[in-house]
N, C-alpha and C positions, 0 to 999 in steps of 0.2 A: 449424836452418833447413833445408829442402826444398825444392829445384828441381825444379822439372817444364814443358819445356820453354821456354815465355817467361813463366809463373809461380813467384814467388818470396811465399813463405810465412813467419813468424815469427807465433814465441808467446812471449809474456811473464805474468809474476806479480808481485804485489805484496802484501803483508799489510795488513790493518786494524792500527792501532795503539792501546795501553794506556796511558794518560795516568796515572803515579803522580806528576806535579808540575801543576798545575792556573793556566792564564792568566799566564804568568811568563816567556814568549820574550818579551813586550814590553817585558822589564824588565833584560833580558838575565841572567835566574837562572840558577843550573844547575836541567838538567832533567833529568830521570827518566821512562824507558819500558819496556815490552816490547812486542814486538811480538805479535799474537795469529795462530792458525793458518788462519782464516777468511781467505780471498784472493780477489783481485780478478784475472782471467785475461784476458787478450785473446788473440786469431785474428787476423791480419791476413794476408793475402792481394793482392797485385799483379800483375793481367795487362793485356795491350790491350783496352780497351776504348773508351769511348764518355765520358770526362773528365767519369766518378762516381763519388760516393764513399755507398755502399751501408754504413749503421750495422746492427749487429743488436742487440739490449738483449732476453732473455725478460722481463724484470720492468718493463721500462719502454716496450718497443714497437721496433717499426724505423726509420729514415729511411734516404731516398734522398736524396743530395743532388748536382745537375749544379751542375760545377765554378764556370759563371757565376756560381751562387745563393750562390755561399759566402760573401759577404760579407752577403748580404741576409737569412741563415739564422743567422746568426752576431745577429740582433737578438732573438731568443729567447733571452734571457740563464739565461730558470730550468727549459731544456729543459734534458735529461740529455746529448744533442748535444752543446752548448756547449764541453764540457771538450776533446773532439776533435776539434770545426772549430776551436778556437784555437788548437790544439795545431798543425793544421795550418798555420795561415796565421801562428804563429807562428814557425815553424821555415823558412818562404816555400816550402812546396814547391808551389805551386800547377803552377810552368813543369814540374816532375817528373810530374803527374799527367795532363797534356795524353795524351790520345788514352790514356789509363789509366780502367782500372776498378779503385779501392781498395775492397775489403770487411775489413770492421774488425769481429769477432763479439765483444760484451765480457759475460762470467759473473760474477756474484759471489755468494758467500757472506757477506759482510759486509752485515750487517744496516743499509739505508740511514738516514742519521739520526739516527743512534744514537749519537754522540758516539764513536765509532772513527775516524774518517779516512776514511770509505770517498768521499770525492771527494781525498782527496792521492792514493789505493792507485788510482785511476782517472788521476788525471794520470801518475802514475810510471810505472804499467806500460804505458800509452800511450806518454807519449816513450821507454821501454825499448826498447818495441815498432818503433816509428817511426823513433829513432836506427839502429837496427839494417835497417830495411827497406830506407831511402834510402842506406846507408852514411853515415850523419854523424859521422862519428870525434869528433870535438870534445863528442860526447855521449859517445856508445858508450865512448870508452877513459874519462871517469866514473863509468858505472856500472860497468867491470870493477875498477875501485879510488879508489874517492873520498877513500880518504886522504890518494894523494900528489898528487889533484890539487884541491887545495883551492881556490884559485881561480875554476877553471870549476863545482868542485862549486855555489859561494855564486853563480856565473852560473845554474846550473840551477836549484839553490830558490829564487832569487830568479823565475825565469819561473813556475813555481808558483803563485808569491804572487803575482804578476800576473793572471797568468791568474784566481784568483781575487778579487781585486780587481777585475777588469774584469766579473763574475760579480755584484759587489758585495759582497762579503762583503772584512773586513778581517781576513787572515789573518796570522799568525806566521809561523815558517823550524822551530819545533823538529820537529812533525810529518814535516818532509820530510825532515830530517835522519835522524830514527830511522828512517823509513822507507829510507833511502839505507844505513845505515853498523850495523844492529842483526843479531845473531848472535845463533842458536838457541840456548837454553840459559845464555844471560847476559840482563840488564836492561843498558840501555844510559843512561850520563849522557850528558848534553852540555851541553857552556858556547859557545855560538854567536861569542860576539867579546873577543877580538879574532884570535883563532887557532883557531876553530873544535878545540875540543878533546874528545876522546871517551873514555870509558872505557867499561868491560867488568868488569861484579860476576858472577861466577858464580849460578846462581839453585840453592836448595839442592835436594834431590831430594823433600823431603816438600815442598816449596811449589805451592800450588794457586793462581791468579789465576782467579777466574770474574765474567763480566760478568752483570751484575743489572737487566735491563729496565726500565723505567719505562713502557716502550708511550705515552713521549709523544715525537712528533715532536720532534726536535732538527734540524730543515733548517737552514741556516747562510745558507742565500742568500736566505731569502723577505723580503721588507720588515719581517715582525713582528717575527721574530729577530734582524737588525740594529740595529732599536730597539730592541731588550731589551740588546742586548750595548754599553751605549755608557760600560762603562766601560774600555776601551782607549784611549778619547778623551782620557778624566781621567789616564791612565799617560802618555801624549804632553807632557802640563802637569806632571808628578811627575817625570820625565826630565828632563825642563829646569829644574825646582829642583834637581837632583841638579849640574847643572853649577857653581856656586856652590864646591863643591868639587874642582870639576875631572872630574868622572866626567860621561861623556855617559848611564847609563843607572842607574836607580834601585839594581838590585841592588849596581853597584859600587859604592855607599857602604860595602862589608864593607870593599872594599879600604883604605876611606880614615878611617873615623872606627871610634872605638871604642865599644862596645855602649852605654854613655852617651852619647855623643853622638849616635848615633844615637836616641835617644829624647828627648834635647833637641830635634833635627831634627824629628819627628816633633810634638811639642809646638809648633816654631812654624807647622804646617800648620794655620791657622783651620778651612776648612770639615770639616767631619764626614767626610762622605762622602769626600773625599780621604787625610783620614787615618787613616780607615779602611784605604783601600785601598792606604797606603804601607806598613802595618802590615802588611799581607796579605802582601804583595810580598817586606817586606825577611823577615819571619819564616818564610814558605814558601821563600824561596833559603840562607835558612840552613839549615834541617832538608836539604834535598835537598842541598846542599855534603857536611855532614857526614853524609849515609847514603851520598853515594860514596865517601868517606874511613875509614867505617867501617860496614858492613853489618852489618845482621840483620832478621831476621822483625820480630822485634817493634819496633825503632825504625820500619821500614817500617809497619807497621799504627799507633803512635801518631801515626807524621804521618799519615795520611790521617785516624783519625779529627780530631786537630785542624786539620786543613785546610778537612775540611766542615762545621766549627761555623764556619765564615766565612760560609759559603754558608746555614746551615738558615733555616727559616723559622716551623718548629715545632716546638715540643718534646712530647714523651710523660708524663703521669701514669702511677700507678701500676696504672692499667687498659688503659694499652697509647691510651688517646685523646688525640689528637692539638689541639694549643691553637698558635694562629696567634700569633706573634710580631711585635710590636709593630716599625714601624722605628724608632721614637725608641728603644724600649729594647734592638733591637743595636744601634745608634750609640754609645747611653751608655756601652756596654762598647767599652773601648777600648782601653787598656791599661794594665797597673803596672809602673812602671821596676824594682821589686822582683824581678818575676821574669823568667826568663831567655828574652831576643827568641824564643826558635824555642819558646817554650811557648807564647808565643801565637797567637791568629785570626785577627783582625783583621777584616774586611769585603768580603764580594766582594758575594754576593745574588742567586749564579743557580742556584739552587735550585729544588725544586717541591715540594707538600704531597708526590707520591707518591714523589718521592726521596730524603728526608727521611723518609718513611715505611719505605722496604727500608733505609736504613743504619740506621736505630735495630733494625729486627730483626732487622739481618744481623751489627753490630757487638757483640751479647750472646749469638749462638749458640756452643757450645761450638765450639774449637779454629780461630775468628777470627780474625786479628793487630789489621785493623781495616778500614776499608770509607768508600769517600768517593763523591761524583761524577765522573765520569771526563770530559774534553773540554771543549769550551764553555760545558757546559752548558743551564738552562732545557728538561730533559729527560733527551732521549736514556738512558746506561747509567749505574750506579754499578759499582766494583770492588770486590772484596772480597779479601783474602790470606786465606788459609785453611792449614790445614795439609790435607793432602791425604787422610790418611785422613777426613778428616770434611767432606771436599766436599762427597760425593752428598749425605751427610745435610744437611747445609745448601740444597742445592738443593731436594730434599724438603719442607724445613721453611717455606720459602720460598711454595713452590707451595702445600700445604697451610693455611698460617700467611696467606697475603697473595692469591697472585694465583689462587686458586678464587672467591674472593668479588669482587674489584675488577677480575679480565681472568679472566675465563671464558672468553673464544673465543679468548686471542689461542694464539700457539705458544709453549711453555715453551722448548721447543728452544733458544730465545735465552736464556733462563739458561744460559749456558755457559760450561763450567770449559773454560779454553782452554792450550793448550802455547804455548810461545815459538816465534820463526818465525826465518828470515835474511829480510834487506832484498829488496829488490825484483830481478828476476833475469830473464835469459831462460828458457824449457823448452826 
C-alpha cells in the first residue's frame, strides 16, 4: 500500500480456479481444485473528491458512478459493475466515500465465461482490495489466515454467494473457498461442513493441467444459463431425502449407510432424472474423498474421465463422428449394485456437442491421465491432466486435430497449460 499525501492506494489478486470435482458443494462432497496462474488484479485508489466512484474494466468498458446513483445503478444486475457496487453497498461504506473520489482499475487474464471462476476471482480480489482500503479488520485479518478464523471465513463466502445470488445466479461456497485457502504447488480438497476442513496433496513435478476451450459462452448470470442449470433445484429435494437418515446433505449418506444401502437408497428414488443425479453426487464424492486419502495421476485422470460420461451427450464411431445421445437411453443407464459406487456416472447433462467433442480427443492422446468438463458447465473449459512432457504436443494436436476447422479466428492462447497459483492476496 502507497501514501501520497491524502491519497491512499491498494492492489490486490486473485486467481481463476480449476474444477477437478464437478456441481457437488451442494451436496456438501468433498471437493477437489487448483488454482490456475491467470489472475484477476485490481487498482484501487482513494482521494478527496466529488462522492464517485470511477470503474475502469479494458475488456468490458468504464463507469462512472456519483455516489447518489448507487443504488439506482446497482439495477443493472448483468453489467460487469454489479460485482463492485455490491461490494460496496455491502460492506455500507457509502458514509466513507462522501466528499471521496474511489477509482477502482480491475485487469484480467482469466478468460471471461469460461467455467474458471473469473466472477468469484473478481469479488475476492475486490473485497481483498476494499477490506484493506477502508481498514476493515474483520475482513483483512481473513484473508491474512482463513484458517484460524473460520467463522468470519464462512461469513465472507457466504457474502459472495450473495452477492451472487442477488446477480441471479445460484452459486456454491467451494469456489470461494479454493480461492481463499489454495497453495501453489499443491491441489487443494475441501469438505465445506461441518468444520470447513482443507487439505493440501502435493501436485507431482511432471503434472500438466491445461484448460481446453470450447469458445462457447459459459456466463452464469444470463437467464439462459440459469435455466439450463436447474438441477441444483432437484439437489435441494435429494438433501431433504438424505434427512431420513439423519444427514442434512446428500453426500453424508457415506457417513451413515453402507455401499448397499446406499444403492438400496438410491433404488427407492422413482423419478429418473433424480436418481440419476443422486448417483452422480454420491459416486463423484466418493472418488474425490479417496483421491485426497490417496493420490495419483492416474486415479486423478479416471475420475474425470468418468465424471464426464455423466455430463456427455455424444458418443464417437470409429471415424472420429459424433452421434447425439438419446435422453431416455442415458437415463436407462443407471446403475449396477454389482460394481463398485465410485465406478459409476451417473447423470448431470451439462454438457455440449463441442465438449464432448475435445474430451474424446483429448482423453486418447498419448500421455493423458484423463480430461472432463470443468465448472458449471454448458460450455465454457474442459481440463485435461497430462503428463508434462507431452502437453505442448497435445496442445498442438488439439489446434491442428479440432479447432483450425471449428474456431478459426478464435485465440488458441486459451488452450493453456496452466501452473498452480496461492489464493487470493494483496501486491
Amino acid at each position: 500500500m502507497n501514501f501520497n499525501l491524502n491519497t491512499k492506494t491498494v492492489k490486490s489478486r486473485c486467481p481463476g480456479r480449476i474444477s477437478l470435482s464437478k456441481h457437488a458443494d451442494y451436496i456438501n462432497s468433498h471437493l477437489l481444485y487448483v488454482l490456475d496462474d491467470r489472475e484477476t488484479v485490481i487498482e484501487s485508489e482513494l482521494s478527496q473528491g466529488d462522492s464517485v466512484i470511477k470503474l475502469s474494466n479494458k475488456d468490458f468498458g468504464d463507469r462512472e458512478i456519483k455516489l447518489e446513483n448507487l443504488e439506482k445503478s446497482l439495477e443493472n444486475k448483468l453489467d460487469w459493475s454489479f460485482y463492485v457496487l455490491k461490494i460496496i453497498q455491502e460492506l455500507e461504506l457509502e458514509n466513507q466515500l462522501k466528499d471521496k473520489e474511489l477509482r477502482i482499475k480491475v485487469t484480467s487474464s482469466i478468460p471471461a465465461a469460461g467455467g474458471l471462476s473469473s466472477s468469484h476471482a473478481l469479488l475476492l480480489s475486490c473485497l481483498r482490495n476494499l477490506s484493506e482500503l477502508f481498514d476493515l479488520r474483520q475482513f483483512s485479518e481473513v484473508f491474512k489466515d482463513p484458517g484460524n478464523n473460520k467463522s468470519k471465513t464462512f461469513e465472507l463466502i457466504k457474502l459472495c454467494q450473495k452477492i451472487e445470488q442477488e446477480r441471479g445466479f445460484k452459486s456454491g461456497l467451494g469456489d470461494q473457498c479454493a480461492q481463499l485457502f489454495s497453495k501453489k504447488g499443491y491441489l487443494t480438497g475441501i469438505k465445506i461442513f461441518p468444520n470447513l476442513e482443507i487439505s493440501y496433496i502435493p501436485i507431482p513435478e511432471d503434472l500438466s493441467f491445461i484448460t481446453v476451450p470450447s469458445f462457447i459462452s459459459a456466463d452464469k448470470s444470463t437467464p439462459e444459463f440459469v435455466q439450463k442449470n436447474i438441477n441444483i433445484e432437484k439437489y435441494k429435494t435429494l438433501n431433504n431425502l438424505s434427512k431420513k437418515f439423519s444427514c442434512d446433505y446428500l453426500a453424508d449418506l457415506h457417513n451413515k449407510l453402507s455401499e448397499k444401502e446406499i444403492f438400496k437408497f438410491l433404488e427407492s428414488i422413482e423419478d429418473k432424472v433424480s436418481r440419476g443425479l443422486a448417483l452422480y453426487g454420491l459416486a463423484e464424492s466418493k472418488r474425490v474423498e479417496e483421491l485426497i486419502k490417496d493420490f495419483s495421476p492416474e486415479k486423478l485422470g479416471e475420475h474425470l474421465n468418468i465424471s464426464h460420461l455423466a455430463e456427455v451427450n455424444y458418443y464417437f464411431d470409429a471415424k472420429h463422428q459424433a452421434h447425439e445421445i438419446s435422453e431416455e437411453d442415458k437415463l436407462n443407464y443407471l446403475f449396477d449394485n454389482k460394481t463398485p459406487l465410485e465406478k459409476h456416472s451417473g447423470y448431470y447433462h451439462a454438457s455440449t456437442k463441442e465438449n464432448d467433442t475435445l474430451q474424446y480427443f483429448t482423453k486418447n492422446h498419448e500421455g493423458v491421465y484423463g480430461s472432463s468438463i470443468t465448472g458449471a458447465g454448458f460450455g465454457g473449459n474442459n481440463v485435461a491432466v497430462v503428463c508434462s512432457p507431452k502437453a505442448e504436443a497435445l496442445k498442438q494436436y488439439l489446434i491442428s486435430k479440432y479447432y483450425k476447422s471449428s474456431n478459426p479466428d478464435e485465440d488458441y492462447s486459451l488452450l493453456h497449460i496452466s501452473k498452480s497459483n496461492n489464493g487470493v492476496s494483496l501486491i
